[in-house]
PASE-196754 format. One record per residue (C-alpha): residue in three letters; chain; x, y, z. Coordinates in steps of 0.001 Angstrom, whole numbers, plus 500000, padded with zeros to 6 digits. Layout:
+------+-------+--------+--------+--------+
: resn : chain :     c1 :     c2 :     c3 :
+------+-------+--------+--------+--------+
:  ALA :     A :      X :      Y :      Z :
...
+------+-------+--------+--------+--------+
END
This chain:
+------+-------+--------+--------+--------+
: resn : chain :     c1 :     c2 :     c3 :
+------+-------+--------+--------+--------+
:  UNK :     A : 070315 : 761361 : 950900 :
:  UNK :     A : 068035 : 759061 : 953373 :
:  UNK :     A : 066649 : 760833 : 956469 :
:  UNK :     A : 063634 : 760642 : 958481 :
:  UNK :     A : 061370 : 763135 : 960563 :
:  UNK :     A : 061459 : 763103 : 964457 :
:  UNK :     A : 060163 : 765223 : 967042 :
:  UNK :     A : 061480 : 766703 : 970362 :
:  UNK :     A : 059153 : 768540 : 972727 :
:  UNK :     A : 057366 : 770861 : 970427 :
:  UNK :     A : 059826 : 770974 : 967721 :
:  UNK :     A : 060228 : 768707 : 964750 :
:  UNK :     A : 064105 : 767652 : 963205 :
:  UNK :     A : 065623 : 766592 : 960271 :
:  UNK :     A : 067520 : 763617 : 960802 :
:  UNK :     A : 070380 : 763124 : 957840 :
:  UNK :     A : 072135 : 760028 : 957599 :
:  UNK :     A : 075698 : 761157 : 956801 :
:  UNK :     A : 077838 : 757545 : 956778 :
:  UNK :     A : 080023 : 755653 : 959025 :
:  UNK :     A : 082266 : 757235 : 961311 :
:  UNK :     A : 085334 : 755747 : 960366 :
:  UNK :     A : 086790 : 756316 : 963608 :
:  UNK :     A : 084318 : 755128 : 965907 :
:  UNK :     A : 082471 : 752553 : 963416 :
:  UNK :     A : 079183 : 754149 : 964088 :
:  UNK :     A : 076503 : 755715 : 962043 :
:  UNK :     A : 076810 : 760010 : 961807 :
:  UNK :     A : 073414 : 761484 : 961880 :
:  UNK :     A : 072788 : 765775 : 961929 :
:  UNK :     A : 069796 : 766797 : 962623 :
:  UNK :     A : 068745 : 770333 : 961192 :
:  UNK :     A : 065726 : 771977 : 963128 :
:  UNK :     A : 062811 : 772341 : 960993 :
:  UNK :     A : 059501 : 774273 : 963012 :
:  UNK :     A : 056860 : 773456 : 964512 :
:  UNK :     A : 055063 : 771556 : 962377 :
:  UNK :     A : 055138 : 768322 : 961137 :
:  UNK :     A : 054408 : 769634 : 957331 :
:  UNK :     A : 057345 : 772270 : 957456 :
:  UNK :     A : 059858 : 769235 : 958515 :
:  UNK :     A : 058723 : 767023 : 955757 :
:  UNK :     A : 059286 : 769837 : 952837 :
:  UNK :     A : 062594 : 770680 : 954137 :
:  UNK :     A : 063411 : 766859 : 954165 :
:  UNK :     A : 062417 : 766099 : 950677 :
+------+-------+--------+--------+--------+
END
């Protein structure tokens, strides 16, 4: 599963690379919220 970390405001995401569309051709991302901290969003990530 490849992902990454990001943060919005004061809240930090799990962003999950899910495939291509294969409507639209484009890349599907979800992004799962994960707290307020930066160490919390990296555990649920791994």
């Amino acid at each position: 599963m490849e992902g990454y970390v990001a943060r919005t405001g004061n809240r930090w995401y799990d962003v999950i690379y899910e495939g291509i569309d294969p409507v639209t051709g484009k890349k599907r991302r979800s992004r799962h919220a994960a707290g307020t901290e930066r160490a919390d969003a990296d555990l649920v990530c791994v």
